[in-house]
N, C-alpha and C positions, 0 to 999 in steps of 0.2 A: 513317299509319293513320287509316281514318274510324272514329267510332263511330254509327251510326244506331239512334236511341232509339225505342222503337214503345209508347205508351199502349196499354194497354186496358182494357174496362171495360165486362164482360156480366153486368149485374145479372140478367137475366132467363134467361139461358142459351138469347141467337138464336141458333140453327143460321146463321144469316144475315150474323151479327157475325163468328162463325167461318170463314166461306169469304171475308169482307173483310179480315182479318186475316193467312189466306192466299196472299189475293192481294198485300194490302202487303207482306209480307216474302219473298217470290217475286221482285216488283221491286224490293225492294233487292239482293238475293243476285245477280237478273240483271243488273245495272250491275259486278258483279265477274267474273275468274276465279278457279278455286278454292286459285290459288297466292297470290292479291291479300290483303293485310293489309289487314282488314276486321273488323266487328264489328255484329251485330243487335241490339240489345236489348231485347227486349220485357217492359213492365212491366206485371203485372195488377192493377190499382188496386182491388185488394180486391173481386173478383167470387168467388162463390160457391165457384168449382172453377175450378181451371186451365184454358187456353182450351186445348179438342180440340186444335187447328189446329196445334199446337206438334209433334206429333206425328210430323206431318211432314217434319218438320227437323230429323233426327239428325244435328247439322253443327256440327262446333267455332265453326265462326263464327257463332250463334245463341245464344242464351241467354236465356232468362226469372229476372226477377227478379218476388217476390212482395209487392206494398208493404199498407200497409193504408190505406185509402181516403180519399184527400187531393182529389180532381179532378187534371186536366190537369198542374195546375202544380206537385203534388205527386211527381205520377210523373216528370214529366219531371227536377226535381230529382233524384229516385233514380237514375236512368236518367243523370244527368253522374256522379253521386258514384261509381258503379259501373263507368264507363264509361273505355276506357285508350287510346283514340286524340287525335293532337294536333288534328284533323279532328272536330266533334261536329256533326248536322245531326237534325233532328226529322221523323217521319215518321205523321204520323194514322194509325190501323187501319183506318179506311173508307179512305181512299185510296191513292193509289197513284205510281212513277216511270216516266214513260215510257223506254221500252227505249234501252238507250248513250244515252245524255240526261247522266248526274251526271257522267260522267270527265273528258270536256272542261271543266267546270266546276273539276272539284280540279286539273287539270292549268294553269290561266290561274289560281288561288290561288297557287299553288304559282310559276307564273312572275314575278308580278307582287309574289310575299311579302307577300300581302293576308293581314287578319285576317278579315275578313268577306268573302264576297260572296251577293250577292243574284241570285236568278235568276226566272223568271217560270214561272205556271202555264196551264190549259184546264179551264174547267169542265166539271164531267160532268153530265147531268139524264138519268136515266130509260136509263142505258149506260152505254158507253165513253168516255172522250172521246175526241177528235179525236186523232190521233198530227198533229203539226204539222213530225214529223221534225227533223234535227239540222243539215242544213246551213243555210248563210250566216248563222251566229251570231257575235252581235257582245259582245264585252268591251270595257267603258273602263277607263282608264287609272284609277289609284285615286285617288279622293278622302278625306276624311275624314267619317267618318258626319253629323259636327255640320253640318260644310257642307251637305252633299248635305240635310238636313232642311231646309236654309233656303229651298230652291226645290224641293223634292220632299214630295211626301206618301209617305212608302215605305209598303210592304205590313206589314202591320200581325201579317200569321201567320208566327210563327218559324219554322215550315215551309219556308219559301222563304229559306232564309238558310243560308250553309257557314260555320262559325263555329270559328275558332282559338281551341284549347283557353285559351291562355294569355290572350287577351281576356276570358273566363270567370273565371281565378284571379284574373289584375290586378285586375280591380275587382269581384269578389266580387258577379257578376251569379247569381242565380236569380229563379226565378220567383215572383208570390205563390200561395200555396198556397188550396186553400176556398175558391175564386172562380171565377166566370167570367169573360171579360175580360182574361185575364192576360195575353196578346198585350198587348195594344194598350198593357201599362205596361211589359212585358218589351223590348218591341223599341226603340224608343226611346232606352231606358238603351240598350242596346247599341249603336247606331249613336252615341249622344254621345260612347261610349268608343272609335269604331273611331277609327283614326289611318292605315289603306291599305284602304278599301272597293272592290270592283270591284261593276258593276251592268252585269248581262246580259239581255240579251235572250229566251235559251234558253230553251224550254220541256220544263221539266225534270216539275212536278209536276203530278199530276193531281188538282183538288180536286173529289170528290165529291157534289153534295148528298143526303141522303139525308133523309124522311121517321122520325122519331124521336130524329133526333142532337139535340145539346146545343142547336147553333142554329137547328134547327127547335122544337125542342118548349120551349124558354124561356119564358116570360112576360114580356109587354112591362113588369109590374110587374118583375120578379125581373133581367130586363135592366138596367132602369133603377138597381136598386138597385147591382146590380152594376159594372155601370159606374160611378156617383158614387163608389165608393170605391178603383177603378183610378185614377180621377182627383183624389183625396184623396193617395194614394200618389203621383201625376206631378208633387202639387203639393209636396210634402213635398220631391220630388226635385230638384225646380226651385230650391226656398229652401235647399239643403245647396251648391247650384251658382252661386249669382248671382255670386260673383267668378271666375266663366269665362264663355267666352261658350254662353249659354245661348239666344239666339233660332231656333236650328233644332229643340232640343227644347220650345218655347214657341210655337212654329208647330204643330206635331203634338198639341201640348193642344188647342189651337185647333180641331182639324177633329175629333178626339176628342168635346170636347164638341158642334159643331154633329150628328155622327154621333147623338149622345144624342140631341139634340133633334129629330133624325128619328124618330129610334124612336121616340119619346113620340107624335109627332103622327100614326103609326100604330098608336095604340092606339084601339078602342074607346068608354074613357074621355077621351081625350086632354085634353077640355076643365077636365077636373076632375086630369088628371094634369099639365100643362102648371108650373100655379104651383107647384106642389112640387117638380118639377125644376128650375126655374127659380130659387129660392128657395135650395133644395142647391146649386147651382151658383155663383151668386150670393155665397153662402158662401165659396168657396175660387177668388175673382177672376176665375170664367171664365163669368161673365155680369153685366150683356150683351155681347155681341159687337161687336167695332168694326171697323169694314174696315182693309184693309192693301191696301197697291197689289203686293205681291207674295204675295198669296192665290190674287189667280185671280178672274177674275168672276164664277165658281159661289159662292164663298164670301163675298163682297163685296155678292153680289145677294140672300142668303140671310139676311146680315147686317141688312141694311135692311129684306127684307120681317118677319123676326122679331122686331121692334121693334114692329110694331103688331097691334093686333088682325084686323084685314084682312088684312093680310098673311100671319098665322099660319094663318086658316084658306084663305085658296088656297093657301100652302104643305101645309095637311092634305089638298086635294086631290087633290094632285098626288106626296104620300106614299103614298094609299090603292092605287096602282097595284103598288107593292113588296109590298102585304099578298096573301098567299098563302093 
């Protein structure tokens, strides 16, 4: 049995969040039939009134849980503690699962008695996205999450991950709560613990961008803060671990922080925010930066132009293209 967990969170009561919320849970129900052991879970992270959109879905295999208001990482905690499949996967209210996309997924879980696997997304701007369809999809053979970190940057949204329940109990993985960010410290830990990861190809999720979401309307201050402390927590997690082998989730700190210090260098203030990030960072061993011959050149080139002051500002120019 899956359980698919659904945030929500309509401070303002959009008519608009409701018909995306909708349509999420529309395309989870459509990946099943109505004999299929399955479970929806939608959690309201303390919005005013219940979301309309439930309404819809008089269906034993739907249910709303009511939490009070944690962010993201909150709910989706509630949403496992509540939650009764060996199958748990996370699903945003803005977006969405392209149609017979997930089955072939739990069905290569299920063959290969993977704990995790990871599948891939299509971004949407301003629509639909693409249906990229489901033939000639490839699965590998399973790895161990720690490995696969050591030469992969994986995808950083738990979104895109089929996650056995019992990987969750074994090591007592949730998420942090009151934060933004919480990906990028959540995933991680999990892949150090998987021990039979499969990684697909499949274009399973559809990631939305939408004007007003969490990572549109953020502040490049309130990012940055929020992130130092996802990376306060990685490091925390790293020194509980140094008698295992730790260098694939020490790779993923790595491009975590250089991530930070993109964001910074599209800020506004950037010049004036730079050394305070830097300085925070600095702080808990993850500045400055030193190349690795198994980073990648993007990472190694980024390395060295961030070291100098020239460097940082053609690096700021060639950030300002990402500012929207």
């Amino acid at each position: 049995m899956i359980s698919i967990i659904v945030p929500f969170y309509n401070p303002e009561q959009d008519s608009r969040l409701e018909l995306l919320l909708g349509r999420a849970i529309a395309s989870a129900a459509g990946q099943f039939g109505s004999d299929d052991e399955y479970e929806i879970i939608v959690v309201d992270d303390g919005s005013p009134e219940p979301p309309e959109a439930m309404k819809e879905f008089q269906d034993r295999h739907v249910s709303l849980i009511k939490a009070v208001h944690g962010r993201l990482g909150a709910a989706r905690n509630r949403g496992i503690e509540a939650s009764h499949g060996d199958i748990i996967a996370f699903l945003d209210a803005d977006d969405y699962y392209f149609p017979n996309s997930l089955k072939q997924c739990l069905q290569a879980m299920e063959m290969h008695d993977a704990d995790l696997l990871q599948f891939s997304f299509r971004e949407c701007r301003g629509g639909e996205a693409a249906d990229t369809g489901t033939d000639d999809v490839h699965f590998s053979a399973p790895v161990t999450g720690s490995g696969f970190m050591k030469s992969h940057t994986p995808f950083g949204s738990s979104c895109l991950y089929l996650i056995r329940r019992s990987l969750l109990a074994d090591n007592d993985l949730r998420f942090a709560e009151n934060t933004f960010m919480e990906d990028e410290e959540f995933t991680p830990r999990l892949l150090f613990f998987s021990r039979r990861l499969v990684v697909s190809d499949a274009a399973v999720y559809a990631y939305c961008y939408r004007e007003g979401s969490i990572t549109a309307s953020i502040s490049g201050s309130e990012r940055a803060a929020n992130t130092l402390h996802i990376m306060k927590l990685m490091q925390d997690f790293r020194q509980k671990h140094l008698s295992s082998d730790i260098s694939g989730f020490e790779r993923k700190m790595r491009f975590v922080a250089m991530d930070c210090m993109r964001q910074t260098l599209r800020r506004p203030d950037w010049r004036e925010a730079v050394p305070h990030v830097t300085s925070e960072m600095s702080a808990i061993g993850l500045w400055p930066p030193s190349c690795h011959a198994g980073y990648g050149i993007r990472y190694n080139l980024f390395t060295v132009m961030s070291r100098l002051q020239a460097g940082r500002f053609l690096l700021q120019l060639n950030e300002r293209r990402y500012v929207r």
